[in-house]
C-alpha positions as CSV (number, residue, x, y, z in Angstrom):
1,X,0.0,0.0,0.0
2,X,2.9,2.1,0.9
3,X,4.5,1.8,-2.5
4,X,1.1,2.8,-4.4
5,X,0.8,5.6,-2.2
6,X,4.1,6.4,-3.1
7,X,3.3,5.9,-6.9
8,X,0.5,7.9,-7.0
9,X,2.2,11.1,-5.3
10,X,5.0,11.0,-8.0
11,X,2.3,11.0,-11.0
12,X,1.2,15.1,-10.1
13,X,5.4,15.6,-10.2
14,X,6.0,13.5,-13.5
15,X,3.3,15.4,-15.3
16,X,4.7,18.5,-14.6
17,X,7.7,17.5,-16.7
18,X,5.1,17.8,-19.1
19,X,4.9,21.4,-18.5
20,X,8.7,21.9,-18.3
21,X,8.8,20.4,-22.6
22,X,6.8,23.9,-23.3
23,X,9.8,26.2,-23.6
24,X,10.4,24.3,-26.6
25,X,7.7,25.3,-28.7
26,X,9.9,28.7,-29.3
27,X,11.4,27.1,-33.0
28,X,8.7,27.0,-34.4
29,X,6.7,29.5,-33.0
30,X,9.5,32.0,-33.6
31,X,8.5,31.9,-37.3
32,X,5.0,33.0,-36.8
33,X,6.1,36.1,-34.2
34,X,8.3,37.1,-37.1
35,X,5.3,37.3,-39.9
36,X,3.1,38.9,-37.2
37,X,5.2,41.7,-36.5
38,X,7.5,41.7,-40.1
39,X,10.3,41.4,-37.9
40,X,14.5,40.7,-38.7
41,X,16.0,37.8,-38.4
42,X,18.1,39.3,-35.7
43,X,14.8,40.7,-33.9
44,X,13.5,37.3,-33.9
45,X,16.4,35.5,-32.5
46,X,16.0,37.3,-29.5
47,X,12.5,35.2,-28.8
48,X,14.8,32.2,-27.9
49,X,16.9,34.3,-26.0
50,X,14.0,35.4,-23.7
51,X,12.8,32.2,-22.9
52,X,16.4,30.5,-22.5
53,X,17.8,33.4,-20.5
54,X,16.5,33.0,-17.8
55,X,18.5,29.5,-16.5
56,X,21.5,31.6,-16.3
57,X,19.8,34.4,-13.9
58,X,17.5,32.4,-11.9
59,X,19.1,29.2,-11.4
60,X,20.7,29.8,-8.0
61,X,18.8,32.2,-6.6
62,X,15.8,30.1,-7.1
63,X,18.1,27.3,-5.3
64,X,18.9,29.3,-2.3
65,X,15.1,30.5,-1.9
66,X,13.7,27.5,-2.2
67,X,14.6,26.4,1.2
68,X,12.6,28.9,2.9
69,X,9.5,28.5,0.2
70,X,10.0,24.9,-0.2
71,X,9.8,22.5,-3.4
72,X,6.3,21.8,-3.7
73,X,5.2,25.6,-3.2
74,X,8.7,26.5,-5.7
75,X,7.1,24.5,-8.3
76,X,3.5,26.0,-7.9
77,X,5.2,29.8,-8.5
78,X,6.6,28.4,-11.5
79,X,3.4,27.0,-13.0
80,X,1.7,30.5,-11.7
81,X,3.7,32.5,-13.4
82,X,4.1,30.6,-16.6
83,X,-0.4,30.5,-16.7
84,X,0.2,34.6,-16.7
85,X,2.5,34.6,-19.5
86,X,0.6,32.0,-21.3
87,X,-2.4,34.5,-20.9
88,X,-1.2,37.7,-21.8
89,X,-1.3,37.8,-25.2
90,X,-5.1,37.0,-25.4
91,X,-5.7,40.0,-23.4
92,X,-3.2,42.4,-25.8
93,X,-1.5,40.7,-28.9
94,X,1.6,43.0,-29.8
95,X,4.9,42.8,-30.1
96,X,5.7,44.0,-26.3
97,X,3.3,41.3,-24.7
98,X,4.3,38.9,-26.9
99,X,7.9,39.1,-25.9
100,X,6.7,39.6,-22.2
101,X,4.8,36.3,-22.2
102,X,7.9,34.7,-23.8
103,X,10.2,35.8,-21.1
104,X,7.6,34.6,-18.2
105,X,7.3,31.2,-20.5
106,X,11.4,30.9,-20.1
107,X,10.9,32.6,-16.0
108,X,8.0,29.9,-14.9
109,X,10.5,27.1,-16.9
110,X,13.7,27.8,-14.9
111,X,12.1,27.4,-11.7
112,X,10.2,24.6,-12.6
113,X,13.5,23.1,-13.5
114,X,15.7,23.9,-10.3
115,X,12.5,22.8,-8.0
116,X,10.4,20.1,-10.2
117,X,13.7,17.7,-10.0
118,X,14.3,17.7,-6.4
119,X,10.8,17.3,-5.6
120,X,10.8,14.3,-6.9
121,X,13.3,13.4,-4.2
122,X,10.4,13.9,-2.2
123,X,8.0,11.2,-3.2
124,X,10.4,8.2,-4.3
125,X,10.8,6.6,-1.1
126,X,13.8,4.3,-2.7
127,X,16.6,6.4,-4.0
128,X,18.2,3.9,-5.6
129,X,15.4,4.5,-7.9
130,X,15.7,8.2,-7.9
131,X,17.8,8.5,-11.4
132,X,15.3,6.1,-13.1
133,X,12.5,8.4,-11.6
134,X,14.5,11.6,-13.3
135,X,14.8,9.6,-16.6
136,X,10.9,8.7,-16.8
137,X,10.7,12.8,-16.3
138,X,12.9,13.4,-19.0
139,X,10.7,10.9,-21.4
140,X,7.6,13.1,-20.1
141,X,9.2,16.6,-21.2
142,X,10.7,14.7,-24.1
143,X,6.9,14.2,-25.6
144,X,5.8,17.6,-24.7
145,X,8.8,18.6,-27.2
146,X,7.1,16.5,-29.9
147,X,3.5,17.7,-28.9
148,X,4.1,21.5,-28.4
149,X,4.6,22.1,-32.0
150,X,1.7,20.2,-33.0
151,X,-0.4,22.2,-30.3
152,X,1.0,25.4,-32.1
153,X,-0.5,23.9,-35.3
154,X,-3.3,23.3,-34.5
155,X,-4.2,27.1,-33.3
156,X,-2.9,27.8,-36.7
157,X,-5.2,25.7,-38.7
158,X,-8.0,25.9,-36.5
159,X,-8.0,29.7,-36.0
160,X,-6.0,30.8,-38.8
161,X,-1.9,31.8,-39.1
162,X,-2.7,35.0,-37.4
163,X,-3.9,33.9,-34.6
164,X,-1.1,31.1,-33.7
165,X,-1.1,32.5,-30.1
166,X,-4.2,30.3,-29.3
167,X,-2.0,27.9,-28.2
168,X,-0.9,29.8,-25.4
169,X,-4.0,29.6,-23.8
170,X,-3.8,25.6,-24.7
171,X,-0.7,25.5,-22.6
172,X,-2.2,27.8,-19.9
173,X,-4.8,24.9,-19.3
174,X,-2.7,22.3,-19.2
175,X,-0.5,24.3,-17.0
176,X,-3.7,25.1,-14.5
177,X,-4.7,20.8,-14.5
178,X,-1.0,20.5,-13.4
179,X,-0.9,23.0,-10.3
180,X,-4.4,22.1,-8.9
181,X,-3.8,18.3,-9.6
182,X,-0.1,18.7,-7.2
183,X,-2.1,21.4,-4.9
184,X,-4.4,18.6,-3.6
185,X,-1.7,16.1,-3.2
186,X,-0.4,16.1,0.0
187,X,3.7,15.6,0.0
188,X,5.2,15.9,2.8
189,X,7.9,19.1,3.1
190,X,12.0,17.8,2.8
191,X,13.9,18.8,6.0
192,X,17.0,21.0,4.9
193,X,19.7,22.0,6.9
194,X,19.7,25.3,5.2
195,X,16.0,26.7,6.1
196,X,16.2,29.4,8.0
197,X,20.0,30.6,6.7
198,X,20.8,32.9,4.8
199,X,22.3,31.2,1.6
200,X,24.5,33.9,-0.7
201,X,25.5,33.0,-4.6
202,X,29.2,33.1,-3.3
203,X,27.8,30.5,-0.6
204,X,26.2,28.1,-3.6
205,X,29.5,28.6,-6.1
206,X,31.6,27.4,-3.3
207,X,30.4,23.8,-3.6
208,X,32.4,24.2,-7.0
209,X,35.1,23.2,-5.0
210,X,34.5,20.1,-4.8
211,X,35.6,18.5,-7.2
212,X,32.7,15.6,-8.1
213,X,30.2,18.8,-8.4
214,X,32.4,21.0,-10.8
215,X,32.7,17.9,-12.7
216,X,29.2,17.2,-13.0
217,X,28.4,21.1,-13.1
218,X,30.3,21.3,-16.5
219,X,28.6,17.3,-17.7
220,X,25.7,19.7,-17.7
221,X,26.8,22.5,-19.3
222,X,27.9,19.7,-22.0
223,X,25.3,17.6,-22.4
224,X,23.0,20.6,-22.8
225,X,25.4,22.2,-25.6
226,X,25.2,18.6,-27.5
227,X,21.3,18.6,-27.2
228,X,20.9,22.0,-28.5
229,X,23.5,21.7,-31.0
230,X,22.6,18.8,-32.4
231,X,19.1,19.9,-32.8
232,X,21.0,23.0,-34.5
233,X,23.1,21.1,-36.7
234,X,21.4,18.3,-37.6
235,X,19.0,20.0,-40.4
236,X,21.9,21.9,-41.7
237,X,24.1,18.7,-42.2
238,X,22.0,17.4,-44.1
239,X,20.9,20.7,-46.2
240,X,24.6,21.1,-47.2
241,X,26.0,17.3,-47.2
242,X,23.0,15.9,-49.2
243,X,21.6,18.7,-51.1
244,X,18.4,18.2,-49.1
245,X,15.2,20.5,-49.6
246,X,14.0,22.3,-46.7
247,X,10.6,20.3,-46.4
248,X,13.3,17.2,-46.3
249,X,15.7,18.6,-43.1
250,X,12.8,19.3,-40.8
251,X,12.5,15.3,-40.6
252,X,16.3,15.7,-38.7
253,X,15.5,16.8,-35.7
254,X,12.2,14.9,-35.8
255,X,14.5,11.8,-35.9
256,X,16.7,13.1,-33.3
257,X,13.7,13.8,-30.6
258,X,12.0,10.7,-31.4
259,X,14.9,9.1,-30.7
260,X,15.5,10.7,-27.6
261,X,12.1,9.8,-26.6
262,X,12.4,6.1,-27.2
263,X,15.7,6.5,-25.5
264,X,14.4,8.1,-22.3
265,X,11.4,5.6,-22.0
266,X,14.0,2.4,-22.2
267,X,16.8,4.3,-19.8
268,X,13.9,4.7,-17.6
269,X,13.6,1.0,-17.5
270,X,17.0,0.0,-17.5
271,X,18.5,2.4,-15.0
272,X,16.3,0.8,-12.0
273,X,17.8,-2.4,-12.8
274,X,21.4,-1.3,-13.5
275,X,24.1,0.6,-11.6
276,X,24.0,4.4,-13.3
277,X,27.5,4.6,-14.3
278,X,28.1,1.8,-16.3
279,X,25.0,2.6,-18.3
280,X,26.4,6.0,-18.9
281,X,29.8,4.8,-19.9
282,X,28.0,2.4,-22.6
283,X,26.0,4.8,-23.8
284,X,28.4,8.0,-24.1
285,X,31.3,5.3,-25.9
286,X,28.2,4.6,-28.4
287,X,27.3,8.2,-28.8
288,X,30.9,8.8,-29.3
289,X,30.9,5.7,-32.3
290,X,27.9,7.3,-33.8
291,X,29.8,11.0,-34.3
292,X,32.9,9.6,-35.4
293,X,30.0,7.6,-37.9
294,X,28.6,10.9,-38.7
295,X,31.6,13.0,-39.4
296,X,33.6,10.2,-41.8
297,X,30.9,8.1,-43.9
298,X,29.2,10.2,-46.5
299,X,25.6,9.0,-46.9
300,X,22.5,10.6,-46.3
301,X,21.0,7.4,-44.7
302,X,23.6,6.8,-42.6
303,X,24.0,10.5,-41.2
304,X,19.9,10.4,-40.1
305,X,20.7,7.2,-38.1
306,X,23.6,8.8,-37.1
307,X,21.6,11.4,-35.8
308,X,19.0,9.5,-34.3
309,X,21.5,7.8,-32.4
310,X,23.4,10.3,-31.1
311,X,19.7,11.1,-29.3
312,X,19.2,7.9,-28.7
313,X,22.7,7.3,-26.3
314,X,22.6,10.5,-25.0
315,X,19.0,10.5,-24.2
316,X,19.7,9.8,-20.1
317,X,22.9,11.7,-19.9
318,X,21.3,14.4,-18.2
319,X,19.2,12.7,-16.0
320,X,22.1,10.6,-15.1
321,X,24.4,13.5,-13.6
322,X,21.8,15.3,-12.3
323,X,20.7,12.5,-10.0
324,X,24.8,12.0,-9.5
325,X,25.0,15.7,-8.2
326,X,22.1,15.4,-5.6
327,X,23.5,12.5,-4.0
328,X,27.0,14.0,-3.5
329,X,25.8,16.5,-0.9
330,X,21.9,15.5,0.0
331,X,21.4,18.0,2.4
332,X,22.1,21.2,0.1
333,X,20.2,18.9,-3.1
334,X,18.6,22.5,-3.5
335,X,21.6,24.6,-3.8
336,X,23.1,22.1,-5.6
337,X,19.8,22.2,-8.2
338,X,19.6,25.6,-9.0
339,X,23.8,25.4,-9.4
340,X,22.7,22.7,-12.0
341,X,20.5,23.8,-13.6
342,X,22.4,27.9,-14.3
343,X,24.6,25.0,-16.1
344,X,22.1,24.9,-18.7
345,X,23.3,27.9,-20.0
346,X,25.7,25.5,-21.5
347,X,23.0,25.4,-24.4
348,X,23.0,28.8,-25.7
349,X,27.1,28.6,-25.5
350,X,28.2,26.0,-27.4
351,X,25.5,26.9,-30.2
352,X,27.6,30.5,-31.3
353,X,30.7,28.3,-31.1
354,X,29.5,26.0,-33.7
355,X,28.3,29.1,-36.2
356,X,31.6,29.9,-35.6
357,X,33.6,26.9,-36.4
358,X,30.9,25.9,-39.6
359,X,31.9,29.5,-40.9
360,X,35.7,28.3,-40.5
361,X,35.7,24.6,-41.4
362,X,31.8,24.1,-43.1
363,X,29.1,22.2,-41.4
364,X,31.5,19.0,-40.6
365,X,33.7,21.7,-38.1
366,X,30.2,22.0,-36.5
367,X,30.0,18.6,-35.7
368,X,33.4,17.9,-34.5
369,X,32.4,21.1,-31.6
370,X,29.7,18.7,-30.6
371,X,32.2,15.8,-30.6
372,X,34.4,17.3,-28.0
373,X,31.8,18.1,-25.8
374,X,30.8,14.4,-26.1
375,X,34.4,13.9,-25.1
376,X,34.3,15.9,-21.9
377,X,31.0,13.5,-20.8
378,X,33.2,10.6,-21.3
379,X,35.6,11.8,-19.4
380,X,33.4,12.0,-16.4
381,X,32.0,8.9,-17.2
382,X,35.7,7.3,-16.9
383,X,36.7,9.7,-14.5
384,X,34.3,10.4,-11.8
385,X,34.8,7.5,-8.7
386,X,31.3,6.7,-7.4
387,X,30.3,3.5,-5.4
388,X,29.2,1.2,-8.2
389,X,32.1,1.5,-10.3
């Protein structure tokens, strides 16, 4: 009875993973802000800016005050907020509340990220399942990655290209079914050695020093930068490899996050059956295989399996490290989540790097960015000493 009870007070935290994959409708909505408003290109790449910005400000902060609000309530101010943003532009659609609800989409998402993960510390009563709990929340986001888009669709063909903000209210709903079905579930409030204290950033950067956290503080930085910038990359590979069309390259990052998917649901599985590190050493030596695949064969076919298994390996990488960085210091879990997830920023890093080395060396130079970051991820997989080596 214990362990239903158990089971059925982590359901209200999974699904608001589901909430957490809504950030990601900014690709493709990005296009449709830019026809509204006959924007530039360089005007509308601030959208993603607004919405991923916000990792880098809030992440610690959000850490440190969590102690005092704690996780459960934390999450609820994310959701709030993000139901505001998602209804502003019903109430004034122009280009100023359309960039504000943006930036409280990307707020409500950064706090949902440093608080949603812990709190699932809360409710699994075995932690040796805790990383296979994280993994099944990364397969729940993952699908709201696939789904947002086609909720952004169909506003458009329901209510017409102009009025592709309908699926902000969509989201907002969602968003409400989420906070009111964790308000009613009773889950009990962590005990933290910290409550009461007053936490400073300098206090939070100094668990850099040691050395398992800086470790695992950059494996996020990294993985991040090789799931944005393979997302980034992919369609471009295969534009100027393969002479592909543009309806054709849209299908590589569709293989990429269905990939991911699948990945997440089977890591899920596996990881509460075996010890964390040597499935991430397996996996991150067969993500490494499939870029070394990707950079030296030339053919189109191989190159999209390439792709879809570099998503595929690296699909619990996060997940993985994540749960390894709680479990180094369990009574600061929430300074040490909103460090972790400021490493996030890692995304919108490696991304200018890559532009940068595909203007030097074409699209291949690109890739081999993304390989080195891969290479840092084994290195903690190899180099990080944790019980079940």
């Amino acid at each position: 009875m214990k362990k239903q009870n158990s089971t059925l007070t982590a359901l209200p935290v999974l699904f608001g993973f589901f909430v957490m994959g809504f950030c990601d409708i900014v690709g493709i909505s990005s296009d449709y802000v830019q026809r509204s408003f006959n924007w530039s290109p360089v005007m509308t790449g601030f959208v993603p800016s607004m919405v991923f910005v916000w990792f880098l400000f809030l992440g610690i902060p959000i850490g440190n005050r969590m102690n005092k609000w704690g996780r459960k309530n934390t999450v609820l101010v994310s959701m709030a907020v993000t139901i505001v943003g998602m209804i502003l532009p019903l109430l004034s659609y122009n280009s100023v509340t359309c960039m504000v609800a943006y930036a409280l989409l990307g707020i409500g998402n950064a706090i949902l990220q440093v608080s949603l993960n812990p709190l699932l510390n809360n409710v699994i009563a075995n932690k040796a399942y805790l990383t296979s709990g994280l993994t099944a929340g990364q397969v729940i986001k993952a699908v709201s990655s696939l789904v947002g888009p086609e909720i952004v669709l169909l506003a458009v063909n329901h209510f017409g290209a102009e009025k592709w903000y309908y699926c902000f209210p969509i989201l907002g709903f969602i968003t409400v079914l989420s906070a009111v079905w964790l308000l009613a579930t009773p889950i009990k409030r962590e005990k933290s050695a910290d409550v009461g204290s007053n936490i400073s950033m300098a206090d939070t950067f100094s668990l850099l020093k040691n050395r398992t956290i800086l470790l695992l503080f950059l494996g996020i930085f990294f993985i991040v930068g090789v799931d944005v910038a393979t997302n980034f990359i992919s369609s471009k590979l295969m534009a100027i490899r393969f002479g592909w069309s543009e309806e054709q390259v849209k299908f590589a990052p569709q293989v990429y996050f269905l990939c991911r998917t699948i990945g997440a649901l089977l890591g899920a599985f596996l990881l509460a059956r075996i010890a964390e590190m040597k499935y991430f050493r397996v996996n991150i030596v067969a993500c490494i295989l499939s870029f070394l695949v990707l950079i030296f064969v030339d053919n189109d076919v191989v190159n999209i399996m390439c792709i879809g298994g570099i998503g595929f390996f690296a699909s619990s990488v996060f997940s993985i490290i994540y749960s390894m960085a709680l479990q180094v210091q369990p009574d600061k879990a929430n300074q040490i989540s909103g460090l972790m997830i400021t490493a996030v920023a890692g995304g919108g890093v490696v991304t200018p790097v890559i532009g940068f080395a595909i203007g030097i060396a074409g699209v291949i130079g690109g890739v081999v960015v993304t390989l080195f970051c891969v290479l840092y991820l084994a290195y903690c997989a190899f180099g990080i000493k944790t019980a079940d080596k």
